[in-house]
NUKOL-611979 format. One line per 8 residues: their letters; for each residue x, y, z of N, C-alpha, C. Coordinates in steps of 0.05 Angstrom, whole numbers. Atoms other than C-alpha are relative to their C-alpha. Layout:
! residues N
a> X/Y/Z/X/Y/Z/X/Y/Z  ...
This chain:
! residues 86
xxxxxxxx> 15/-24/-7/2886/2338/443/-25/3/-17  12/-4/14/2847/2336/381/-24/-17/3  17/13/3/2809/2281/400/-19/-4/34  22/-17/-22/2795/2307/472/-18/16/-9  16/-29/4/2764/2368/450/-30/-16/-18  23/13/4/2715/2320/404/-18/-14/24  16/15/-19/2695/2279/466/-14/18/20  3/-21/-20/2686/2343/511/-39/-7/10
xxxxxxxx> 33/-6/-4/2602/2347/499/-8/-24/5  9/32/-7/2606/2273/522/3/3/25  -3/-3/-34/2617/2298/593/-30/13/18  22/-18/-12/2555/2310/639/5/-9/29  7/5/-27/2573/2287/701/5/28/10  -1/-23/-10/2583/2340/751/31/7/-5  -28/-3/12/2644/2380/740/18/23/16  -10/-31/-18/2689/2422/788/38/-3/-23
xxxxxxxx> -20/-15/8/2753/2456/748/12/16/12  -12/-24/-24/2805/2482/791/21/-4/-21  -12/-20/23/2850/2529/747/27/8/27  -22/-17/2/2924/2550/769/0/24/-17  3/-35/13/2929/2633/744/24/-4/-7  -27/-1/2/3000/2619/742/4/-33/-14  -10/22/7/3010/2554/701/17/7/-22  -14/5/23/3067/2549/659/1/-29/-17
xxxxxxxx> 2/13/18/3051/2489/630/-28/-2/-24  28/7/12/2972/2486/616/-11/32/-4  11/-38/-2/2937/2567/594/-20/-13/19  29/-6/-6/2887/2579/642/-18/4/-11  29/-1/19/2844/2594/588/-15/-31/-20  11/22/-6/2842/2519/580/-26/-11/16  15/4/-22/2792/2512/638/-25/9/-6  25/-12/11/2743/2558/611/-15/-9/-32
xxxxxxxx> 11/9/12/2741/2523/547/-8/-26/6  7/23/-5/2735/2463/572/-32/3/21  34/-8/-21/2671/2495/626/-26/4/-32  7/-7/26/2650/2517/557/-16/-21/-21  3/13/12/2646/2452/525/-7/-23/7  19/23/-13/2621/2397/574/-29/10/1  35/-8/-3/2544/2391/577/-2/-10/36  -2/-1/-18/2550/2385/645/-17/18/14
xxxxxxxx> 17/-20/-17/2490/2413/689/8/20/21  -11/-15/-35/2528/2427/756/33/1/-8  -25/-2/2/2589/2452/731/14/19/18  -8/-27/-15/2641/2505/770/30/-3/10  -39/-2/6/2714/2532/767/2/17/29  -5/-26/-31/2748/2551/831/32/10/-11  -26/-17/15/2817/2596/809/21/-10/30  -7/-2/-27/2872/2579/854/21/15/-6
xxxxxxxx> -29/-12/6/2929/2628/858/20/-3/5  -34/8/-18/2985/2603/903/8/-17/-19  -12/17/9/3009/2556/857/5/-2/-33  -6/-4/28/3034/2527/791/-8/-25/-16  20/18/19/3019/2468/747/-9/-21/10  3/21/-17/3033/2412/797/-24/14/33  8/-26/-21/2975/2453/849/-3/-21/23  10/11/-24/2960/2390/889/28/5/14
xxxxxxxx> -39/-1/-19/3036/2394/917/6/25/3  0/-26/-1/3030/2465/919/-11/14/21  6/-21/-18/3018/2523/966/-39/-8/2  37/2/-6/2936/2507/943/-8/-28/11  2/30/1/2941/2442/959/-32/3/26  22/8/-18/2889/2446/1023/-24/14/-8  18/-16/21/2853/2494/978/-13/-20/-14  12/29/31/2840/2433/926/-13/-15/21
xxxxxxxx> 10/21/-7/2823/2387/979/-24/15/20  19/-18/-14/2775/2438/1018/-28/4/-17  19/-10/30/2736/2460/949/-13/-28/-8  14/28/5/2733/2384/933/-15/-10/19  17/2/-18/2704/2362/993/-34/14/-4  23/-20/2/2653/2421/988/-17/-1/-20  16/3/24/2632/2405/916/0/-33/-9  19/33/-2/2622/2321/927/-21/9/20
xxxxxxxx> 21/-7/-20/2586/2343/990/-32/9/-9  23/-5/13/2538/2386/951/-22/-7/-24  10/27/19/2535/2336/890/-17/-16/13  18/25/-13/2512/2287/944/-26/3/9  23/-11/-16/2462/2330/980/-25/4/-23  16/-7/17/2429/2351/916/-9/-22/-13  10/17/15/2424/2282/883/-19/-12/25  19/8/-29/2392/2264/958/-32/7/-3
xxxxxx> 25/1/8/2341/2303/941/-11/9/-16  8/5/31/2327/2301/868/-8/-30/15  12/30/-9/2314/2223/896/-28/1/21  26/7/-22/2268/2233/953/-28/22/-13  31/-16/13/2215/2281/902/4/-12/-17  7/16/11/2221/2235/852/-2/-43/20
């Protein structure tokens, strides 16, 4: 853990954080330090509530894969055209 939290400001790619409210294994307030601590330009936390630590196998599960979709999509669109003005 100790040596995640040093590597953290080594992260810039883009960064989506999807947060269980209800995790009994990981705090949710994990998520926010971690939004906190990447240098990451295009970062963004989606909260999901139906579920618990395992969320892809969970009630959010089409939630996770809906949000993801939606935030490569807009990763892609935006580096599209960041490329065509430079």
């Amino acid at each position: 853990m100790d040596e995640t939290k040093e590597r953290l400001s080594y992260v810039t790619c883009p960064a989506l954080v999807l947060t269980s409210t209800v995790d009994n294994v990981v705090p949710p307030e994990n998520s926010a330090y971690i939004l906190n601590h990447i240098q990451s330009a295009e970062k963004r936390q989606h909260m999901l509530r139906n579920s618990y630590h395992v969320a892809s196998m969970d009630f959010d599960k089409d939630t996770i894969v809906a949000q993801t979709a939606q935030f490569v999509q807009a990763t892609v669109a935006k580096k599209k055209v960041h490329e065509r003005i430079f």
